[in-house]
C-alpha positions in Angstrom: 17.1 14.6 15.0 15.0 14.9 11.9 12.0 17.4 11.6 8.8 16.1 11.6 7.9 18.1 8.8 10.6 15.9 6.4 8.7 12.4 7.5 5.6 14.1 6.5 6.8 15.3 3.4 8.2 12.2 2.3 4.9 10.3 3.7 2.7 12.6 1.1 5.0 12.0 -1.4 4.3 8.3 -1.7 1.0 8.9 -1.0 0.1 11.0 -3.9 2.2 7.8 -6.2 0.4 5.6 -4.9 -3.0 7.4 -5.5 -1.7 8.6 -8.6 -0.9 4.9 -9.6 -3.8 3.3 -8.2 -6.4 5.5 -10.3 -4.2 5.3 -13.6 -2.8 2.0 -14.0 -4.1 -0.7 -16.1 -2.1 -4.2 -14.7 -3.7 -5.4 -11.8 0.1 -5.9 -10.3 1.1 -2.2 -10.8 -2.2 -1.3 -8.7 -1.3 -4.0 -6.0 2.3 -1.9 -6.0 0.8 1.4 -5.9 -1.8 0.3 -2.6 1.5 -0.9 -0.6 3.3 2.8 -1.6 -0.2 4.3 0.2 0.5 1.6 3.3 4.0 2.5 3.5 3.0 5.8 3.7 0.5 5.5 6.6 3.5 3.7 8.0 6.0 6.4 7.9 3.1 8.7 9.1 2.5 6.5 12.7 6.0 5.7 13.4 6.8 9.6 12.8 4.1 11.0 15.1 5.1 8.3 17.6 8.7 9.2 17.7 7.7 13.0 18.4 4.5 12.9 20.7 5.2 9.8 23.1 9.0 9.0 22.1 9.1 6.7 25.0 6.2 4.4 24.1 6.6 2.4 21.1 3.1 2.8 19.8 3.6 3.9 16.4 6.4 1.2 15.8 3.9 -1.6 17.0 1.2 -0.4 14.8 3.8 -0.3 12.1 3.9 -3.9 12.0 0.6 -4.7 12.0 0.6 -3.1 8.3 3.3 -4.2 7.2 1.8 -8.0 8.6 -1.6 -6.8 6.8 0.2 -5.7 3.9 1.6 -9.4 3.7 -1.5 -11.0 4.3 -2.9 -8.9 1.0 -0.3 -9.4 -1.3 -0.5 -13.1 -0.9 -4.5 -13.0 -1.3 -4.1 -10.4 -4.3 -2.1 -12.5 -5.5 -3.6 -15.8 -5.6 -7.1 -14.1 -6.9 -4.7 -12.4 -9.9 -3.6 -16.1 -10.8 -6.5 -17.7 -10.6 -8.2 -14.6 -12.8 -4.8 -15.0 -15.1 -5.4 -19.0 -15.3 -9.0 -18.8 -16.9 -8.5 -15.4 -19.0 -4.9 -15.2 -19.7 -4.7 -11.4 -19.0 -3.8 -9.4 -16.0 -5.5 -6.2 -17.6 -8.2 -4.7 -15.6 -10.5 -3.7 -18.5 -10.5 -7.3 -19.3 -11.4 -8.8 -16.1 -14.3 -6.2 -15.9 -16.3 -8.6 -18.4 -16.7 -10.7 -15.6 -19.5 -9.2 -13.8 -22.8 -10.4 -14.0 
């Protein structure tokens, strides 16, 4: 059986690339990426800690799948907003979209 420690280490590890990408990147796409690295993280982290506190119950396994279902539901909405923002301004840069505010 794996250590618990090596799912934790792996979930900080995309955790910190998806923070890292979130607050660097430019291209609205490469931010929606780096948010489902940081939800795949949280994942690995609940189906770890359900495996080793309750390894009979499936808890962390079910909540798994609600993210990942969540995490579908947001790309497809991110998405959509990205095209329609893409369709009027012809840019996917976030500096650009910025101008439209009020």
């Amino acid at each position: 059986m794996i250590p618990l420690q090596y799912y934790l280490i792996a979930s900080t590890a995309l955790l910190s690339v998806g923070i890292f990408g979130v607050l660097t990147r430019k291209h609205v796409i490469q931010i929606l990426l780096s948010v489902e690295l940081i939800l795949n993280a949280v994942t690995i982290n609940f189906v770890a800690f359900s495996l080793y506190i309750i390894p009979e119950r499936p808890i962390g396994q079910v909540f798994a799948i609600f993210v990942i279902t969540f995490a579908a539901a947001k790309v497809g909405v991110g998405l959509a907003i990205i095209l329609a923002i893409y369709k009027s301004l012809r840019t996917a840069n976030i500096e650009d979209i910025r101008l439209l505010k009020w």
